[in-house]
Every structure is written in structure tokens, then in C-alpha cells.
C-alpha positions as CSV (number, residue, x, y, z in Angstrom):
1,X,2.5,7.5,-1.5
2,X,-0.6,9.6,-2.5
3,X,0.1,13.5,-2.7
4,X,-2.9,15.9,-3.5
5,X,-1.7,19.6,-4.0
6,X,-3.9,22.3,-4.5
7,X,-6.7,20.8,-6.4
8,X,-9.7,23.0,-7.5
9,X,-12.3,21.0,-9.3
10,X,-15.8,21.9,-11.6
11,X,-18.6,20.7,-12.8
12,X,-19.0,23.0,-15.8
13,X,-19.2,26.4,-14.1
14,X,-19.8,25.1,-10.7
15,X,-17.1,24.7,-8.3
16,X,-17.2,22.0,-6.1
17,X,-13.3,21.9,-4.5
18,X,-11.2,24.9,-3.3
19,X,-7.7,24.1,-2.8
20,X,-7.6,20.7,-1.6
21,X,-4.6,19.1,-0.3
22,X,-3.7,16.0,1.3
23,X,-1.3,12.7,1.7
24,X,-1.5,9.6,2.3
25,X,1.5,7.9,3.3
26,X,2.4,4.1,2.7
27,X,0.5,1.9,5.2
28,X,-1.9,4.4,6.3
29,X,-5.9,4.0,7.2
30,X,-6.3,7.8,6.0
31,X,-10.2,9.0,6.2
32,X,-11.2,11.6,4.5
33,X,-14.6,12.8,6.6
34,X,-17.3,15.0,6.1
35,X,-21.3,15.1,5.2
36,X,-23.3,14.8,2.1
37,X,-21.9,17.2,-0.7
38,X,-19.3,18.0,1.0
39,X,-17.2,16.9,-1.7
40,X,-15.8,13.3,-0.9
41,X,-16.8,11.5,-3.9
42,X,-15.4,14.0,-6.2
43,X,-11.9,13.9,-4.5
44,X,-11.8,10.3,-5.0
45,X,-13.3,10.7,-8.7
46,X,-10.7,13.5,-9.4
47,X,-7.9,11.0,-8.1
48,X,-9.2,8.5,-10.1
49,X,-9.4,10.2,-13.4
50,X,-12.8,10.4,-13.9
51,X,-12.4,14.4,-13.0
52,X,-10.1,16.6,-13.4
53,X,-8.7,19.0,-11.7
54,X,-8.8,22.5,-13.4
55,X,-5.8,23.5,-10.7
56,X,-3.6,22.2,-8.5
57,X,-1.6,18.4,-9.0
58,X,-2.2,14.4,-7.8
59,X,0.7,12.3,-7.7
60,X,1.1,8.6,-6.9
61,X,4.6,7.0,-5.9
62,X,5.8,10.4,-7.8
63,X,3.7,9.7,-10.9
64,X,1.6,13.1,-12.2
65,X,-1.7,11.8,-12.1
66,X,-3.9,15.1,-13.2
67,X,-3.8,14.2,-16.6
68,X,-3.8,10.5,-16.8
69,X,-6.4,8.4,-18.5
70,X,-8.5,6.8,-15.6
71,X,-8.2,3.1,-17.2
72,X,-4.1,3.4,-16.6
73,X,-4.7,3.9,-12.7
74,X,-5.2,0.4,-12.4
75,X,-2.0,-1.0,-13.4
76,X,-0.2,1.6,-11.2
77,X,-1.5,0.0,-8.4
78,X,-4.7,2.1,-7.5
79,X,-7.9,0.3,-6.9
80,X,-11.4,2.1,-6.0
81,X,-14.3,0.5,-4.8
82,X,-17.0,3.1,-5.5
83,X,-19.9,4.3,-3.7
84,X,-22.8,2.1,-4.3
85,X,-20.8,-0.9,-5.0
86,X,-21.4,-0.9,-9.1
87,X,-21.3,-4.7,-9.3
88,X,-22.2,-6.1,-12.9
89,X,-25.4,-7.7,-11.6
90,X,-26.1,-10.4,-14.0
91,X,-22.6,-11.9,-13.6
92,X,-21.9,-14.2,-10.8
93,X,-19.8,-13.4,-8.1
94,X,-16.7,-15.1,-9.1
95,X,-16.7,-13.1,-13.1
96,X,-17.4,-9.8,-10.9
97,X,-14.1,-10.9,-9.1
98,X,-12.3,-11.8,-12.2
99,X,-13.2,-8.5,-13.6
100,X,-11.3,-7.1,-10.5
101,X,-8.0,-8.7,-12.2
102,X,-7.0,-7.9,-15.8
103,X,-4.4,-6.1,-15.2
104,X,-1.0,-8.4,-15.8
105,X,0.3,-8.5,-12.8
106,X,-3.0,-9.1,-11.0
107,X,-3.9,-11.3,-13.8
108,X,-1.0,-13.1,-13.3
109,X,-1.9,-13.8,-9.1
110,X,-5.5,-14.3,-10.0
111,X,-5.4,-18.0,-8.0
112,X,-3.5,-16.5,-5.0
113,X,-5.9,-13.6,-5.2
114,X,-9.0,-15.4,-5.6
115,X,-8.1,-17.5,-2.4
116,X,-7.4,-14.5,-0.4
117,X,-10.7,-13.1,-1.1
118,X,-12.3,-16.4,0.0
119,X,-10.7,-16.4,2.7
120,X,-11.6,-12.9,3.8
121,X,-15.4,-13.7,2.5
122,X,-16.0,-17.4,3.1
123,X,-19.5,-16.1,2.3
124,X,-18.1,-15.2,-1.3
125,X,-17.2,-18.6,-1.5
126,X,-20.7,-20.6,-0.9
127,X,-21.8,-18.0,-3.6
128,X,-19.5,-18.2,-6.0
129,X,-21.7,-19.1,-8.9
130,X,-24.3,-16.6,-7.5
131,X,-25.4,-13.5,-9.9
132,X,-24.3,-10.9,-7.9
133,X,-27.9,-8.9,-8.3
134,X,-29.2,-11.3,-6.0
135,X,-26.6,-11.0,-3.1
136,X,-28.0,-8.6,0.3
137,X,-26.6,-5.4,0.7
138,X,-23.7,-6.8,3.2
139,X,-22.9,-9.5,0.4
140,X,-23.1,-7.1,-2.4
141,X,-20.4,-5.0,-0.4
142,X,-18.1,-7.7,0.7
143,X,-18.2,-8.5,-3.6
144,X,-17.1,-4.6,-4.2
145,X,-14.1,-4.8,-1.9
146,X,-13.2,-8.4,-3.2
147,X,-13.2,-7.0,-6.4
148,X,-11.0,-4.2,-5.1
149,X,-8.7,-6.5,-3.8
150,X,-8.4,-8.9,-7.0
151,X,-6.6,-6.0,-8.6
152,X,-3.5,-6.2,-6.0
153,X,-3.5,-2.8,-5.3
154,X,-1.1,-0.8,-3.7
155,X,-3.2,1.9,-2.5
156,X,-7.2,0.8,-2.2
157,X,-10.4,3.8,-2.0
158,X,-12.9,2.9,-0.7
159,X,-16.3,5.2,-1.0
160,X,-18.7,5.2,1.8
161,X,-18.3,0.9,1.9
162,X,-20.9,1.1,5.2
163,X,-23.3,3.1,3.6
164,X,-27.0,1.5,3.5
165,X,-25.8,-1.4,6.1
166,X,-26.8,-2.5,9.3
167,X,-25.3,-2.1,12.8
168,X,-23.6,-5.3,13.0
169,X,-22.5,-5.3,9.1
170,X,-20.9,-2.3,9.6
171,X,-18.4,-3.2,12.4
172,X,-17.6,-6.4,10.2
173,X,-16.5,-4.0,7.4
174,X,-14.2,-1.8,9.5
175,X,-12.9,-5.1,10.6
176,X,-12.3,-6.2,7.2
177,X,-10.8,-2.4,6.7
178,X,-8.2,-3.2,9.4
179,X,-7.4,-6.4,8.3
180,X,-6.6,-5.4,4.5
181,X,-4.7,-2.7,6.0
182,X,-2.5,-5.1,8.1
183,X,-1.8,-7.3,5.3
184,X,0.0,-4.4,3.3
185,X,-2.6,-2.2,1.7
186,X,-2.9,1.1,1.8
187,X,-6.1,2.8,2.5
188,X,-8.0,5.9,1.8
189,X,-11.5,5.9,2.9
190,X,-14.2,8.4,2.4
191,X,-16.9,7.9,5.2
192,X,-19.9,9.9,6.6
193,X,-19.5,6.8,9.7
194,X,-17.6,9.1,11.6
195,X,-16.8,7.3,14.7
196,X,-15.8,3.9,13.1
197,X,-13.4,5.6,10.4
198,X,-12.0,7.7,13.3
199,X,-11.0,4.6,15.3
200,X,-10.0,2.9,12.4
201,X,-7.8,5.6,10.6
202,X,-4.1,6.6,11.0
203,X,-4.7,10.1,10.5
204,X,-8.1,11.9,8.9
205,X,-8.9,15.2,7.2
206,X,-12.7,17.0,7.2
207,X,-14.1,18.2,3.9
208,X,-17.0,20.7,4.3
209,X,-18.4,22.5,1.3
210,X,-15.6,21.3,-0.9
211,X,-12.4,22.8,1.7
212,X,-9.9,20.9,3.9
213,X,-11.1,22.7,7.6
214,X,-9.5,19.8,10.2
215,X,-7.0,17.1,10.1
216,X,-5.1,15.4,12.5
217,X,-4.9,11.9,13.8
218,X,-8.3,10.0,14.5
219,X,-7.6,9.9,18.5
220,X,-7.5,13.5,18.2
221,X,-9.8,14.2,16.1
222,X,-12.2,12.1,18.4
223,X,-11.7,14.6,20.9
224,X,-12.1,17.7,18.8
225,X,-15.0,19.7,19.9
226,X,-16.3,20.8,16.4
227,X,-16.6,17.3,15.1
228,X,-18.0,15.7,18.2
229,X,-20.9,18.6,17.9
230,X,-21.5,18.4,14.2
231,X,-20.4,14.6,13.4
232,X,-21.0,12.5,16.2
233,X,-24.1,14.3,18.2
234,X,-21.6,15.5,21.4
């Protein structure tokens, strides 16, 4: 589905990826795994269009991506639910859902949609007419993922969606991870919870200081001595 070859990628003169490569393949939980700077955010930025990549090529469903306009990414079926959630704060929860759907064909399902957020979040629901600047951290994240899912993606990023949350908040959201997953989206997820994206992925790749240095399946990456020592305190 998702093919990144090669990528280097700058910020001005300062390099922050080196040869980046990856897939993601249709019906995967893919993690993409590593620690602050590493370079996470950028990958899903560059993917995105909001970067680009001064080498290297993304392509989508066999689409060249690298030089796309970020607002088109959307009606090719990519969705990304950034890193700190970016919901518009004076506007209730159901208008930062809507905003999830202006694409046609999502527009088009927006009912169907709407429900199937709801029903995922009944919390979403009892808050409907809610601004969404004045939901907790857990509802404010459950909002960015609705949102995500308003725009019936095909493949859904998700940024560090457990960041800032509690214990028991963050096991709902892998749950929630799982169950988009089952129901026929594709995920790549950038995650510094190392242990819950490794249970929860298909396979996962390690970024450190912008370079691809593991990847493998999570079970295996579970046992992999490097990451239990720097990553999960083994």
C-alpha cells in the first residue's frame, strides 16, 4: 500500500533523515518506533506533504507522492491524526468531526461515518455539542482519531495518539487501534509506547537519529535484546 524508498529529508541545511525506507502493506498495524528526535514526526510529515523529501520517493497504491500538494492526500485515502491532537478548540465536537469529512466520498458517508464514531466513542456522543477545548486529554484524543476516521481513510497515521495519557487511557487507545484495524483500515503508527505498539503491530521498524537500524515483526522485536535494553528498561 504505502512504499517509502530512499528518503533523505532537511530542515534548511540540517539533515534530519538518511535513507529511509519502509512499507506498509494493506491491513497492517505497522509501528514505526523510536525516541524523541529520532525522526518519527518528520517521516509522517514527509509522507504527508508537509516535507519533502530532497531524495529518495513515497508512493501510495502506486501513486508518486514526493511531490504532491499535502491538501490532495486526503482524497486519496490518507488520513493523519497528528501529534498533539490539533483539534479546532472553539468548535464543538461534532464540527471538529465534520471537518474530518469534506472530501466527496467521505462527505458523501458523513451519516454512516458519524455513527461509527459514536459508536467507537459513546463518550463523543454525550458531548457532541461540547467545544472541544474543554474535553480531557483522553476525550480530546478519542476527538483526533474520530476525526481521522470521518475522512474514510484507507491508510490512517497516527502520531504518538498515547502521548500525555494515563495508564488506563492508554490501553483503551491501543484497543481502539486494534479495532479500527479489524474493521478494514490500515495503520501506521509512530509511538515512543514501546511495548503496547509492539503487541499491537503487524511488523515495526526503529528510527534512531533519523536511520532505519531494526525491523521485524513486533513478537520479535519484543525479544530483541537492543530494544528491550534501550526501549523497554530489560
Amino acid at each position: 500500500m504505502l512504499k517509502v524508498n530512499d528518503i533523505d529529508v532537511y530542515y534548511g541545511d540540517v539533515q534530519a533523515l538518511w535513507d529511509v525506507s519502509f512499507e506498509v502493506n494493506e491491513g497492517e498495524i505497522v509501528a514505526l518506533l523510536g525516541s524523541n528526535g529520532a525522526g518519527k514526526t518528520t517521516t509522517l510529515n514527509t509522507i504527508s506533504g508537509l516535507l519533502r523529501p530532497r531524495k529518495g520517493h513515497i508512493e501510495f497504491l502506486g501513486q508518486e507522492l514526493s511531490k504532491m500538494p499535502a491538501h490532495k492526500m486526503a482524497s486519496l485515502g490518507i488520513a493523519h491524526v497528528p501529534e498533539a491532537r490539533r483539534l479546532f478548540p472553539e468548535m464543538t465536537v461534532k464540527e471538529n468531526l465534520l471537518m474530518g469529512s469534506l472530501m466527496p466520498e467521505a462527505k458523501a458517508r458523513r451519516e454512516e461515518s458519524m455513527e461509527r464514531v459514536f459508536t467507537i466513542f459513546p463518550v463523543l456522543k454525550e458531548r457532541a455539542w461540547q467545544a472541544a477545548g474543554t474535553l480531557s486529554g483522553g476525550e480530546s484524543q478519542m476527538l483526533a482519531v474520530g476525526r481521522g476516521i470521518m475522512a474514510c481513510p484507507k491508510l490512517m497515521m497516527m502520531d504518538e495518539p498515547s502521548l500525555g495519557l494515563a495508564p488506563f487511557l492508554v490501553d483503551e487507545v491501543f484497543k481502539v487501534i486494534e479495532q479500527i484495524n479489524r474493521e478494514g483500515i490500515t495503520i501506521l503508527l509512530v509511538e515512543q509506547n514501546v511495548a503496547h505498539a509492539l503487541k499491537a503491530c503487524t511488523r515495526a521498524y526503529v528510527l534512531e537519529v533519523g536511520r532505519i537500524t531494526l525491523q521485524g515483526t513486533g513478537e520479535k522485536l519484543l525479544r530483541d535484546e537492543h530494544v528491550k535494553e534501550a526501549y523497554l528498561g530489560v
